[in-house]
C-alpha positions as CSV (number, residue, x, y, z in Angstrom):
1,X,-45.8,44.0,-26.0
2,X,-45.9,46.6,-28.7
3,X,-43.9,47.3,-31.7
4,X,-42.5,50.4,-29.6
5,X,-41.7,48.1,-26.6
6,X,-39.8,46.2,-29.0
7,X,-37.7,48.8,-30.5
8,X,-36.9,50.0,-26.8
9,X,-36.0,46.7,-26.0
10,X,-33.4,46.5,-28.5
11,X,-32.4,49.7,-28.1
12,X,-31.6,49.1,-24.2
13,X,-29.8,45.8,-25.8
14,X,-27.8,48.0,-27.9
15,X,-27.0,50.3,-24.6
16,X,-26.1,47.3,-23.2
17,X,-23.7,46.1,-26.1
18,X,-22.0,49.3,-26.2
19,X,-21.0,49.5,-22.7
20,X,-19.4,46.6,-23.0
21,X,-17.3,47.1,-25.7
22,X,-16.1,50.4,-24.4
23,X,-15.2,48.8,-21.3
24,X,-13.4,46.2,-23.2
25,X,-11.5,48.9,-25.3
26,X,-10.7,50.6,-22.1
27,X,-9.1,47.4,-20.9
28,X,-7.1,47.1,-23.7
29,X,-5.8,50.4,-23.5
30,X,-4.5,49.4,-19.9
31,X,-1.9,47.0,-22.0
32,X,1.0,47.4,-23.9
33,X,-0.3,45.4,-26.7
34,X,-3.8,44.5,-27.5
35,X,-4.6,40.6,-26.4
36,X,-4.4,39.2,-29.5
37,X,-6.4,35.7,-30.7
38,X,-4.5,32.5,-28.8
39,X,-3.0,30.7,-31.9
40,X,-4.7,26.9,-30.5
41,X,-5.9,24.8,-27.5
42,X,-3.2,26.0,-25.4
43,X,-3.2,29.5,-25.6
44,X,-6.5,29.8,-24.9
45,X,-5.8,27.9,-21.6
46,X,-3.5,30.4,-20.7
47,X,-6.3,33.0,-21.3
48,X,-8.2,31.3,-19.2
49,X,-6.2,31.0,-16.3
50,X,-5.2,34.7,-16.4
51,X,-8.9,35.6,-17.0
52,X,-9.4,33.6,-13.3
53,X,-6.4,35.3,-11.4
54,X,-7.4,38.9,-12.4
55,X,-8.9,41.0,-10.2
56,X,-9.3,44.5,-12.5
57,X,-13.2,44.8,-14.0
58,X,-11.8,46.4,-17.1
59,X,-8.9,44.0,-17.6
60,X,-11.2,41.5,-17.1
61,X,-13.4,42.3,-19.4
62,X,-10.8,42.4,-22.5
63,X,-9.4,39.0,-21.0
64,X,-12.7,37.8,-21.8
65,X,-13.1,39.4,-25.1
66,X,-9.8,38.0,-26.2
67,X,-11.0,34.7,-24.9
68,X,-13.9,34.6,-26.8
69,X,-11.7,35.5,-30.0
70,X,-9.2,32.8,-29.8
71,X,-12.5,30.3,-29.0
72,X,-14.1,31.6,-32.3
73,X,-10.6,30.7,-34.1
74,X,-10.7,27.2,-33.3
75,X,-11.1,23.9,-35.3
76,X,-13.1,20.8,-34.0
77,X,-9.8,19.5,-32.8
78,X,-9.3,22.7,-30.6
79,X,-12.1,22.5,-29.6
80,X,-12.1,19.2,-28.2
81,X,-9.1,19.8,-26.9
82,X,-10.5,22.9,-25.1
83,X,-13.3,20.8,-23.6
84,X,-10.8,18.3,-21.7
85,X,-8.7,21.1,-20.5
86,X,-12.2,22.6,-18.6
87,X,-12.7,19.1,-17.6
88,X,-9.1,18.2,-16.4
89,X,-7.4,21.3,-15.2
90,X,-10.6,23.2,-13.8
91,X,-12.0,21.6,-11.2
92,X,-12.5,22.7,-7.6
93,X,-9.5,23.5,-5.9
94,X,-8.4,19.8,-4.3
95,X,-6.6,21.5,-1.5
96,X,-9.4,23.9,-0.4
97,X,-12.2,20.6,-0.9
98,X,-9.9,18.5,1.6
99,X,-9.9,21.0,4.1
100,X,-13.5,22.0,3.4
101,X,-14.6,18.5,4.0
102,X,-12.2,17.9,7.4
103,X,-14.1,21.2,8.7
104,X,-17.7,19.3,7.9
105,X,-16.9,16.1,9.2
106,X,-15.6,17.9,13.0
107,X,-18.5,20.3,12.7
108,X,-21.4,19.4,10.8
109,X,-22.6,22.7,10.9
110,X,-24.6,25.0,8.8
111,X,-21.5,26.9,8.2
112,X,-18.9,24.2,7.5
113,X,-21.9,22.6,4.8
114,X,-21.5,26.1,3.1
115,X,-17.7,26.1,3.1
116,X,-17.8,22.9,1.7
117,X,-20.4,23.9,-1.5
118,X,-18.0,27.2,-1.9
119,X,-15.2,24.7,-2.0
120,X,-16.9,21.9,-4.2
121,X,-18.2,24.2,-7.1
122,X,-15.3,23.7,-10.3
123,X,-13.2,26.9,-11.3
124,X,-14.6,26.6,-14.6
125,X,-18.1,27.8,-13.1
126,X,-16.3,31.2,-12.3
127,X,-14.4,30.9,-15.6
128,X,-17.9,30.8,-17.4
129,X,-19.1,33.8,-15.5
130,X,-16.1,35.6,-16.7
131,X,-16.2,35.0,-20.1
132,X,-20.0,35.8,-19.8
133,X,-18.7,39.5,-19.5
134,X,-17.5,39.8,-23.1
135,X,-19.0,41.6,-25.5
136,X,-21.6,38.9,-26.6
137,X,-20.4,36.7,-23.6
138,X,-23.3,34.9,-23.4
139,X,-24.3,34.5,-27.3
140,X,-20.1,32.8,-27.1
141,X,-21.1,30.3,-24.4
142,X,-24.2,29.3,-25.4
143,X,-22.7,28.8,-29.0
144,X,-20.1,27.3,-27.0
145,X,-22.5,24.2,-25.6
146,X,-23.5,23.6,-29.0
147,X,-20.4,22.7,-29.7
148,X,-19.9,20.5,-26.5
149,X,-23.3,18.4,-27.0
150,X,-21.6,17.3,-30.5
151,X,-18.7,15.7,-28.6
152,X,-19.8,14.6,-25.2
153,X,-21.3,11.6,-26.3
154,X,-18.0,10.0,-27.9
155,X,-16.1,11.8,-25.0
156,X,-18.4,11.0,-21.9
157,X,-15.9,12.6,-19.1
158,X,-17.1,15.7,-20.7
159,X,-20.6,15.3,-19.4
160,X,-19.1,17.3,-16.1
161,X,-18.6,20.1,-18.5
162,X,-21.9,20.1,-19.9
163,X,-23.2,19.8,-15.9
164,X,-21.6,23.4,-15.4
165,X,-22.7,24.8,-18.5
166,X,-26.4,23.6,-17.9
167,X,-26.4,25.0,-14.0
168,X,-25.2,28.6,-15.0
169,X,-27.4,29.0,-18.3
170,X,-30.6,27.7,-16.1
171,X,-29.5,30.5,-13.7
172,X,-29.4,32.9,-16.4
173,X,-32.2,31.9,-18.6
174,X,-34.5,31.9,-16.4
175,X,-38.4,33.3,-16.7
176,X,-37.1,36.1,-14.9
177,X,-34.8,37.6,-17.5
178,X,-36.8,36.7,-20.3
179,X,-38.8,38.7,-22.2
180,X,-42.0,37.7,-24.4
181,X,-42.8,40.0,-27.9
182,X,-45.1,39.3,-30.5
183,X,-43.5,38.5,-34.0
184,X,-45.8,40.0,-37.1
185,X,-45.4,40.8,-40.6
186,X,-43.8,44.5,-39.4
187,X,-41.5,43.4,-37.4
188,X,-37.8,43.7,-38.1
189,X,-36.5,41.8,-41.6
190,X,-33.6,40.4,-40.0
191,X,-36.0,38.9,-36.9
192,X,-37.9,37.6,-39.9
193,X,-35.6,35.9,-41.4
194,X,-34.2,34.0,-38.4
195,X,-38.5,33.2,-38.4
196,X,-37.6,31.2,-41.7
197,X,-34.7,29.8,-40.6
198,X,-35.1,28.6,-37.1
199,X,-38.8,27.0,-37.9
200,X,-38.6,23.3,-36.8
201,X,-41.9,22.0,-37.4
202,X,-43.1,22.8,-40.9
203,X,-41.0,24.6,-43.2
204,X,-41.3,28.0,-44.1
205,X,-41.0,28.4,-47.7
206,X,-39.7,31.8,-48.3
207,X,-41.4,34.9,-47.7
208,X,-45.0,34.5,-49.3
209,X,-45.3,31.3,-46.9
210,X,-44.0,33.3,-43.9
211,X,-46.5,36.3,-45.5
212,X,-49.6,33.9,-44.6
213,X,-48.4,33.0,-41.1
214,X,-47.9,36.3,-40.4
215,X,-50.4,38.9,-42.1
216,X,-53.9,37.6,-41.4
217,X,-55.8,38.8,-38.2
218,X,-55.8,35.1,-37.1
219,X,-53.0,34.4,-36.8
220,X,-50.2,35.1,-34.2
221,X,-46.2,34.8,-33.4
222,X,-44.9,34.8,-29.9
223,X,-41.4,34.8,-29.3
224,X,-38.9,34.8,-25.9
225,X,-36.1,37.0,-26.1
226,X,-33.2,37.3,-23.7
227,X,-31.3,40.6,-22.7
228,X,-27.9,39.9,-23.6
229,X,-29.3,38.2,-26.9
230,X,-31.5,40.8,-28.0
231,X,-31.9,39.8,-31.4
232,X,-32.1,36.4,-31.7
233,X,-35.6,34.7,-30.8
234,X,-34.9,31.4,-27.7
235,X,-37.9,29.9,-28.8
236,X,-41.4,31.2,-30.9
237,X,-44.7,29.9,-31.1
238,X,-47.0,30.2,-33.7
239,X,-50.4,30.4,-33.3
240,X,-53.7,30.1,-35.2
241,X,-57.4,31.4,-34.4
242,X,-60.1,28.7,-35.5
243,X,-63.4,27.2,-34.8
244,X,-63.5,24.2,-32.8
245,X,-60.0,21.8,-33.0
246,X,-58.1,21.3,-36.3
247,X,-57.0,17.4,-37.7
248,X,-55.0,18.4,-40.7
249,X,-52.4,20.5,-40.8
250,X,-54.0,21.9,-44.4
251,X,-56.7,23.1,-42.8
252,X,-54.1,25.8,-41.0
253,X,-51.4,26.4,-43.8
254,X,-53.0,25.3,-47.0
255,X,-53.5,29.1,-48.0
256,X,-56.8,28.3,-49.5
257,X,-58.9,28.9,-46.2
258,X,-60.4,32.2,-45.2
259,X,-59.5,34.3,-42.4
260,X,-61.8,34.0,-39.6
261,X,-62.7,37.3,-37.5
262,X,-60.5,37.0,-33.9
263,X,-63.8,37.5,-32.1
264,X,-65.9,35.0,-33.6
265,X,-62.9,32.3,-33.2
266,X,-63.3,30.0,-29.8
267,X,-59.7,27.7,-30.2
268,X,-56.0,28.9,-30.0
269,X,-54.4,26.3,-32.2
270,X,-50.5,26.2,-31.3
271,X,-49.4,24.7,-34.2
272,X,-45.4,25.2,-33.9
273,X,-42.9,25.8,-31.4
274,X,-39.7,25.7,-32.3
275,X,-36.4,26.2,-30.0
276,X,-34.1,28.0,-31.8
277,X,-30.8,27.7,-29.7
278,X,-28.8,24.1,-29.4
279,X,-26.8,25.6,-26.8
280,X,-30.2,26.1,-24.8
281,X,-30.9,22.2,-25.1
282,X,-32.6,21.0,-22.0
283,X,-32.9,24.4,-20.4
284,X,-37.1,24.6,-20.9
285,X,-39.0,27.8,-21.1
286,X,-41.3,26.8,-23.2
287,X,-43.7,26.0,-20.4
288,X,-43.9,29.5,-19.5
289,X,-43.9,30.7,-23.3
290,X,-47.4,28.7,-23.5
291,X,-48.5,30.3,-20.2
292,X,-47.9,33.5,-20.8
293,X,-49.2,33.2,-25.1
294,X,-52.5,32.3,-23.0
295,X,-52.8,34.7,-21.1
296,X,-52.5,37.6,-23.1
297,X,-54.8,36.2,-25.6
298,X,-57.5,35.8,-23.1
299,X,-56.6,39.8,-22.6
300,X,-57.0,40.1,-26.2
301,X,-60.1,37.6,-26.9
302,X,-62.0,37.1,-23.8
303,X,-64.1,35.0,-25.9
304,X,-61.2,31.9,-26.6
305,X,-62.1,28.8,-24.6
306,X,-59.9,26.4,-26.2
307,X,-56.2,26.0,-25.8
308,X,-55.0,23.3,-28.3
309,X,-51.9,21.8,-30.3
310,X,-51.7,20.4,-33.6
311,X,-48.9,18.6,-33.2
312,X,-46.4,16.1,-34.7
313,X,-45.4,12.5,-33.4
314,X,-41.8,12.4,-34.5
315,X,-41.0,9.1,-33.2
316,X,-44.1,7.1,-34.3
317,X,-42.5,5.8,-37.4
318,X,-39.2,4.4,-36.1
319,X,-40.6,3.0,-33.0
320,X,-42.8,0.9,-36.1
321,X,-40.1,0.0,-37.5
322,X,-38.3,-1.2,-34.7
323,X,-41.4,-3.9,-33.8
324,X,-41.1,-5.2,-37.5
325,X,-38.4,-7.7,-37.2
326,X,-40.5,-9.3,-34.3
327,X,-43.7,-8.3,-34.8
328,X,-45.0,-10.0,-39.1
329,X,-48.4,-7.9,-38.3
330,X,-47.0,-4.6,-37.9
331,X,-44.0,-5.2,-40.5
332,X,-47.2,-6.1,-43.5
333,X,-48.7,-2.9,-42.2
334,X,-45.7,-1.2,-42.5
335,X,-44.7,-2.5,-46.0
336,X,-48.2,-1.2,-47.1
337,X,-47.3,2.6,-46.0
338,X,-44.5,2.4,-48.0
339,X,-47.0,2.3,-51.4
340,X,-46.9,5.5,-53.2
341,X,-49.7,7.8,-52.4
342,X,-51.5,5.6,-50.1
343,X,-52.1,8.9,-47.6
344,X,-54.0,10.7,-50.3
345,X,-55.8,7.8,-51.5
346,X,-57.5,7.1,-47.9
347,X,-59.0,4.1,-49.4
348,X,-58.0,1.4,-46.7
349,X,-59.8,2.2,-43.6
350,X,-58.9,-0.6,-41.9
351,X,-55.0,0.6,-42.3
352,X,-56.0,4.4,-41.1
353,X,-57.5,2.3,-38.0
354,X,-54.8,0.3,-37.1
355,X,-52.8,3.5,-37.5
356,X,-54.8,5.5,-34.7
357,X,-54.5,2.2,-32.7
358,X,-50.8,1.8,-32.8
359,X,-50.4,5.6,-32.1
360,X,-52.2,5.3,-29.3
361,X,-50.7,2.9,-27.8
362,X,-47.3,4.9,-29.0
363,X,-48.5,8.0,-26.8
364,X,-49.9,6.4,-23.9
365,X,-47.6,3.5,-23.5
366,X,-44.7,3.5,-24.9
367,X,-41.6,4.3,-22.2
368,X,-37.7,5.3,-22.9
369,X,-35.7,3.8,-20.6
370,X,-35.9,6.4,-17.7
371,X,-40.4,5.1,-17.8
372,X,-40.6,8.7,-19.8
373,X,-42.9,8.5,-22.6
374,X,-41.0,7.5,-25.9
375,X,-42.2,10.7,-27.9
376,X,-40.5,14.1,-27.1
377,X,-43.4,15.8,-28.2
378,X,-45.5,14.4,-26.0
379,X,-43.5,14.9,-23.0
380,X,-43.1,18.2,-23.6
381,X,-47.1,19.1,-23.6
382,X,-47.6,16.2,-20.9
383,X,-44.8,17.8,-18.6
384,X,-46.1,21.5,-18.6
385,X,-50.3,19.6,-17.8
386,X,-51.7,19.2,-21.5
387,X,-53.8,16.2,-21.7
388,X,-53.8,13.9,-24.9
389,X,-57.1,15.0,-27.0
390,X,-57.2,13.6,-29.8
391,X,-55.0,11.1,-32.6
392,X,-55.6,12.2,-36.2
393,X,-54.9,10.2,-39.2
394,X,-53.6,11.6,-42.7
395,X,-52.9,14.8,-40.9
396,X,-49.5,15.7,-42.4
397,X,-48.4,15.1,-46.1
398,X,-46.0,16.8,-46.3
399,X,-42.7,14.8,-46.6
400,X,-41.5,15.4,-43.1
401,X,-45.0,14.2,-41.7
402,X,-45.0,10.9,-43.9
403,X,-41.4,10.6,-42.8
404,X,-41.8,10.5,-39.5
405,X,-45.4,9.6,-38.6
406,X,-46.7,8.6,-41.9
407,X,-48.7,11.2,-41.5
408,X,-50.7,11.2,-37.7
409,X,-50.7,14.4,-35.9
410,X,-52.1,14.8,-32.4
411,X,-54.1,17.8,-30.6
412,X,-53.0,18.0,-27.0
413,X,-55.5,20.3,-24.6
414,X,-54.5,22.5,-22.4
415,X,-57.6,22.8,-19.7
416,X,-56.7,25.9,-17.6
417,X,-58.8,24.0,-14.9
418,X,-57.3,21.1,-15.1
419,X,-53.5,22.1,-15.9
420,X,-52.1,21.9,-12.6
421,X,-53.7,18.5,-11.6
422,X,-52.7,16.6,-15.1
423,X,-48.8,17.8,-14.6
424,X,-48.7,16.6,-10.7
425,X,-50.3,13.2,-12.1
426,X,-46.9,13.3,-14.9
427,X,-44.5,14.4,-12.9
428,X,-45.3,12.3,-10.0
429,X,-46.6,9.1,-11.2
430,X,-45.6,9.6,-15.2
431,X,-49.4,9.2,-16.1
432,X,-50.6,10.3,-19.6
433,X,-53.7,11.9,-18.8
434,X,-55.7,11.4,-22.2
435,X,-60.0,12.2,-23.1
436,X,-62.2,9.6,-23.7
437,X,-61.9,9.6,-27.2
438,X,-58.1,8.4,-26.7
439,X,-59.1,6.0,-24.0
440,X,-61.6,4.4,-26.2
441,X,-58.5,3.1,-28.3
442,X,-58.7,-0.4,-28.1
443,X,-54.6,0.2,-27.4
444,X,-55.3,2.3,-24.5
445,X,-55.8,0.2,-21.1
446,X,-58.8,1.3,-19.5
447,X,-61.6,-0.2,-17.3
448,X,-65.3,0.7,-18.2
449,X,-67.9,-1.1,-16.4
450,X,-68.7,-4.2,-18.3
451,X,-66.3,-3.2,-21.1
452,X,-63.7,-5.7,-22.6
453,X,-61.0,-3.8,-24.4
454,X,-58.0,-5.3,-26.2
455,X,-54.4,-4.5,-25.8
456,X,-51.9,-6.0,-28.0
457,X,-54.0,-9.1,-28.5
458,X,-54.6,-8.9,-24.7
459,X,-59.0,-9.4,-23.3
460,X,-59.0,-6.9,-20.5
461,X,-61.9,-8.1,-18.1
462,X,-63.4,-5.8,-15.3
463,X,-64.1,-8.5,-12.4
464,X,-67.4,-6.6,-11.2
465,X,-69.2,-8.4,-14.3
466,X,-67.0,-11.6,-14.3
467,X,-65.8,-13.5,-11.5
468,X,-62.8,-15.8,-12.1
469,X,-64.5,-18.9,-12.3
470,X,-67.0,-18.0,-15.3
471,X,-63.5,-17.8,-17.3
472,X,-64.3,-19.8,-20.4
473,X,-61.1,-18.8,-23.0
474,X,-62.1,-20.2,-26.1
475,X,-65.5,-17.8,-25.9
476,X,-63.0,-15.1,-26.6
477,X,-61.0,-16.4,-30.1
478,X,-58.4,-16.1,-31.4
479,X,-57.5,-12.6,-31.6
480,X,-56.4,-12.6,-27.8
481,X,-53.2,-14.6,-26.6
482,X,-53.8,-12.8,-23.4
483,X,-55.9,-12.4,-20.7
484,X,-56.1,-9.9,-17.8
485,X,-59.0,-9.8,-15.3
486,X,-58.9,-7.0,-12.3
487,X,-61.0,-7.2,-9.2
488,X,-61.5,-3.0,-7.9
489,X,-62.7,-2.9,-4.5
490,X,-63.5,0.7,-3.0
491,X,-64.5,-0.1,0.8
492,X,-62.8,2.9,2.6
493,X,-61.5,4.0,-0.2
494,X,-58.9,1.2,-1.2
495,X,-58.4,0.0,-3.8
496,X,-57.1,-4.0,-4.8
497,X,-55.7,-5.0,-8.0
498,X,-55.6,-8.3,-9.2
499,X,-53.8,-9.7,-12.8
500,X,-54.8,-12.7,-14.2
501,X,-52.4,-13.9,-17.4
502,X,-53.7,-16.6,-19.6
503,X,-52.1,-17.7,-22.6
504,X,-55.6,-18.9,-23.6
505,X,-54.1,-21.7,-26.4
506,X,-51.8,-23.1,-24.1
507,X,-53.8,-23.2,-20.9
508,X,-51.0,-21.4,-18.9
509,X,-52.2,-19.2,-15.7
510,X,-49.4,-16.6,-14.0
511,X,-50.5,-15.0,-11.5
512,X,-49.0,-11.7,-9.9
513,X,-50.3,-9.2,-7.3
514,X,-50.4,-5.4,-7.4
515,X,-48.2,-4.1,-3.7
516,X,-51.1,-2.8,-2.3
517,X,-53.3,-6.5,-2.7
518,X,-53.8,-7.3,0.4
519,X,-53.0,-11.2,1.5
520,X,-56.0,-13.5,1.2
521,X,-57.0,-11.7,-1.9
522,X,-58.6,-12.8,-5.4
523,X,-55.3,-14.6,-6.3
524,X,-55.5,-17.3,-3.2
525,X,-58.9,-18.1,-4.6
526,X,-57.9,-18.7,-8.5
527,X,-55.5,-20.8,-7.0
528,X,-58.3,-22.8,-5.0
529,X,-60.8,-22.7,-8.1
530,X,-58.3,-23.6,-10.9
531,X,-56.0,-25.7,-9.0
532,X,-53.1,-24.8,-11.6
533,X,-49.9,-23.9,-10.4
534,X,-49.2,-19.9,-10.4
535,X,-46.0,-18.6,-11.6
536,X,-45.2,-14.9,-10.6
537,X,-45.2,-12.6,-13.9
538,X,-43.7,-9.2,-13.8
539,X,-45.6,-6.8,-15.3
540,X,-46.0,-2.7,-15.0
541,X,-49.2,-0.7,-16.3
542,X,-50.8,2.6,-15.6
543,X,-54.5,1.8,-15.5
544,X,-56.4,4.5,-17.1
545,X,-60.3,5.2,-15.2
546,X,-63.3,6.8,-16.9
547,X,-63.4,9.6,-14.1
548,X,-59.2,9.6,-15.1
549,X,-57.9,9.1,-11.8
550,X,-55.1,6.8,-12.3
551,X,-54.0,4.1,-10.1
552,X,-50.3,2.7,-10.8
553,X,-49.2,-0.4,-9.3
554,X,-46.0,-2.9,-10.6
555,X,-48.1,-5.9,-10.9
């Protein structure tokens, strides 16, 4: 979009603002007495509940002006107060749900189940799309959520609040209304600023630092924008031209590389995205920012073929440090990043190793408790088909990256081939689709042919080169405390998976079956060759294959 697009856009904004406003006055001029500011809690709940009964689109429209007012006035304690009056007192109407759900149990029609969602939906959903035609309605509620998140998790009856909120701002922030414009150094000062201000990744430092992310012809700003919002940026990415895929961060912002000529670059680095509106939280568009940045470079620079991130792994350090108190190997590793300067030194490679290891293994394996993967980043870039490129060590030294990942950035790709496949394989199975340089981490199960790989002291075995009873644990050390051996049979195109656990000192065997073994399987024979006594073992992996088709099982 062009500069002039821009200033039209804000211009129809402005149209937009204006009509409002003089509607509101208009509305005011309809009362005795202007609606002043409600003095607490309670007077804005009278608002509220005279906003809802009014019919008159003028009236209405100061009601919720006034509203907004008296919200603006409040303290925290108002607030809250506010809050548990939407959750308490504005629900669906009781009286209309009862009869709505007689009518659905005598009819069960498509009519009655309509009645019955009219009937279920709270009052505060029409209250919301009431206040939403203030002046600035929208900019008020949205300002209004941020507010909510900070409560709802010491007040969790407010969650049905947030539910509401979340349903109508999805509605209305959706690709639909949203507009895209490119941000450069031109573009409006105050637009700028909020650039400088809302940047979540790595800090802007005034205007020379915004200057070089900014001017150059390789680099690039996207930004969403919303109609009723017109001058404050949703969410902006910015965007560097290179040669070939980035590991440092330096390399992009350092300000002592040259500019490279757009046409001669062949990578889009996205090296930031920032959301800039808490209200917004879980209400994504940044899929389709991503999207649509692509595209219109491709317009731009036909000759781009490489989509990439540089990006942080903000939960790499704390998940470390929450292994220490069991794990003495990872807590001396950690006590070692803790020495002054040891990122610019670079001296210990075996530490920078065990660092792209354990990141690894961070990235691919590591699951909240809903089986997401730990890191937000990640499942951000996973979610909208990125695949996991590459793991870079000393890639950040800035405080913030030592901070929180001692440093490690990651590249995720974006294959415009292979976009749509990699998000159905997250979203339906929760696989991290990663290259071969990733899989290659000893951290990172995956079956070559032949290969042994080791995960968290564990010998993975492919059976195809070693049948069950050639086992022999001591000819693996002592590095591995556990053993896993899988048995892949393709007839028909089946596949079976065995798991074999050893605690190799102790002689132990548990033995536990993926749900689509068959019966008669590998583990029957163990049993016969070892004679041992099998204990079930529960246990839950994504296996990873060269080709990276991924076969889950609960084994």
């Amino acid at each position: 979009m062009s500069g002039l697009s821009m200033r039209m856009f804000d211009y129809r904004g402005v149209q937009v603002a204006d009509y409002y406003r003089a509607l509101a006055q208009r509305g005011r001029s309809l009362f005795r007495r202007p609606i002043a500011a409600a003095d607490g809690a309670a007077d804005i709940e009278q608002l509220a509940r005279r906003l809802l009964s009014n019919r008159g689109e003028a009236s209405g429209v100061a009601l919720a002006a006034g509203l907004v007012q008296a919200w603006r006035a409040l303290d925290t304690e108002g607030q809250l107060q506010w809050f548990l009056t939407l959750a308490k007192q504005f629900g669906p109407d009781e009286k209309n749900l009862d009869t709505a759900v007689e009518e659905w149990r005598r009819e069960r029609s498509p009519e009655a189940a309509a009645r019955l969602a009219i009937a279920s939906e709270p009052r505060r959903q029409e209250l919301m799309r009431r206040i939403n035609l203030a002046p600035r309605g929208t900019a008020a509620l949205v300002s209004m959520r941020a507010e909510l998140l900070k409560l709802v998790k010491q007040h969790p009856g407010l969650g049905i609040v947030d539910q509401d909120f979340v349903h109508l701002l999805g509605s209305w922030f959706n690709r639909g209304f949203l507009l895209m414009s490119p941000i450069d150094w031109s573009s409006p000062a105050a637009t700028l600023e909020k650039i400088i201000r809302y940047e979540a990744v790595h800090e802007i430092k005034g205007w020379d630092d915004l200057r070089r992310r900014l001017q150059p012809l390789d680099r690039r700003c996207f930004a969403f924008f919303h109609p009723q919002m017109p001058d404050e940026p949703l969410i902006f990415v910015e965007v560097a031209l290179a040669e070939g895929i980035p590991r440092r961060i330096d390399d992009l912002l350092g300000g002592g590389g040259n500019t490279i000529p757009p046409t001669t670059a062949n990578s889009a680095v996205f090296y930031s995205i920032s959301n800039t509106q808490v209200g917004l939280k879980g209400i994504s568009f940044g899929n389709f920012l991503i999207k649509q940045v692509v595209e219109d470079l491709l317009r731009e620079l036909p000759n781009l073929n490489t989509f990439v991130t540089l990006s942080p792994i903000p939960g790499f350090s704390r998940w470390l440090h929450d292994r220490m108190a069991t794990d003495k190997k990872v807590a001396d590793r950690v006590e070692l990043l803790t020495q002054p300067n040891w990122a610019e030194s670079d001296t210990d490679t075996r530490l920078s190793s065990w660092l792209a290891e354990e990141a690894a293994e961070y990235l691919v394996r590591a699951r909240d408790d809903n089986g997401r993967p730990l890191d937000p980043v990640a499942r951000f870039h996973l979610g909208n088909g990125a695949r996991l490129e590459q793991i870079n060590v000393n890639a950040d030294h800035s405080e913030r990256g030592l901070q929180q990942s001692f440093g490690m950035m990651v590249n995720y790709l974006y294959d415009l081939e292979a976009i749509e496949a990699n998000h159905e394989a997250y979203a339906n199975r929760g696989s991290v689709v990663c290259s071969r340089a990733v899989q290659r981490h000893p951290n990172v199960v995956h079956f070559g042919h032949g290969n042994v790989y080791r995960i968290h002291g564990a010998c993975i075995l492919h059976s195809s080169q070693l049948q069950a009873k050639q086992l022999r644990f001591g000819n693996f050390g002592e590095h591995f405390d556990q053993l896993f051996l899988c048995q892949l049979e393709t007839g028909n195109r089946a596949v079976e998976l065995c798991a074999l656990l050893g605690i190799i000192q102790g002689g132990l065997i548990a033995v536990n079956r993926c749900a689509n073994c068959a019966p008669g399987n590998a583990v029957t024979r163990l049993r016969q060759t070892h004679q041992r006594t099998f204990q079930p073992l529960a246990f839950g992996q994504d296996i990873l294959f060269r080709n990276q088709a991924v076969l889950e099982g609960k084994l």
